[in-house]
C-alpha positions in Angstrom: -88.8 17.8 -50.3 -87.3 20.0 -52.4 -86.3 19.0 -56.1 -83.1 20.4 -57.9 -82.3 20.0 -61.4 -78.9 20.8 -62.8 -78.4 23.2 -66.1 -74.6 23.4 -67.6 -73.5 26.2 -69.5 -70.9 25.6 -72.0 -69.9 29.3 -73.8 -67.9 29.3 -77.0 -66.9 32.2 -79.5 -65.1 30.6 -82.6 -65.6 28.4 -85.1 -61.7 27.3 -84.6 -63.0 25.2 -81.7 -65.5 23.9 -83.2 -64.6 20.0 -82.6 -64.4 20.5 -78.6 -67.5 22.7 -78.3 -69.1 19.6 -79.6 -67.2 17.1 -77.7 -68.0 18.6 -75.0 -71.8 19.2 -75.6 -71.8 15.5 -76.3 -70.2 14.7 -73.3 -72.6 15.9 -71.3 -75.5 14.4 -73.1 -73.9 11.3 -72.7 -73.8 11.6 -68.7 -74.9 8.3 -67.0 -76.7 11.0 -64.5 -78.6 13.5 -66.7 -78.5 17.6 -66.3 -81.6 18.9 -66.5 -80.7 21.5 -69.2 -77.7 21.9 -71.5 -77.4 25.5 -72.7 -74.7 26.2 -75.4 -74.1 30.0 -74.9 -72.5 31.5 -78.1 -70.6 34.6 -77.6 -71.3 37.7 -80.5 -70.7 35.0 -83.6 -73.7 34.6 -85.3 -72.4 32.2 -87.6 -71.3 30.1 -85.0 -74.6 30.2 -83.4 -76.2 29.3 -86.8 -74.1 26.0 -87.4 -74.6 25.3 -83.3 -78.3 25.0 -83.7 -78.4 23.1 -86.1 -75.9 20.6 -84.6 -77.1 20.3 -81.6 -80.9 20.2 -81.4 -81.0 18.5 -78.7 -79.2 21.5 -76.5 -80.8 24.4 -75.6 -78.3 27.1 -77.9 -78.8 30.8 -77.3 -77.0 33.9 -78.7 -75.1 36.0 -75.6 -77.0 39.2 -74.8 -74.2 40.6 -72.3 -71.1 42.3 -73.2 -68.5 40.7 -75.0 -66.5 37.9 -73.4 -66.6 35.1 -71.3 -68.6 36.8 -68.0 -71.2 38.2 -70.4 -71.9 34.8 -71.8 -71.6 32.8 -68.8 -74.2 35.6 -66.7 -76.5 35.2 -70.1 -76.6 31.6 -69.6 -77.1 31.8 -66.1 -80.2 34.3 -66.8 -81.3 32.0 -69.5 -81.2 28.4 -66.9 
């Protein structure tokens, strides 16, 4: 039998969403079915990826290493799970 575990990206870029990224992120660490791995993908904002970390130890945050925007982050997570 074949066991699957379950990563979710969540990819952000500002700071001016900072209370959903973390509503989110705690949303799915409060699951009543856990994910194997959160990954909190931050998109070319270094200071964003700075205050993530230390906000959310408990996720797995990582700076985006595609191109800028929303594919580049979501295929760096999906590298990265």
């Amino acid at each position: 039998m074949i066991s699957l575990t379950t990563s979710v990206i969540i990819c952000a870029y500002t700071l001016k969403r900072w209370q959903q990224l973390i509503s989110a992120a705690e949303s799915v660490r409060d699951q009543t079915t856990s994910v194997g791995e959160l990954l909190v993908v931050i998109d070319h904002n270094d200071q964003l990826l700075s205050k993530a970390k230390v906000a959310m130890p408990w996720a797995r945050v990582i700076a985006s290493t595609g191109t800028v925007g929303l594919s580049g982050a979501r295929n760096t997570g999906i590298a990265a799970s």
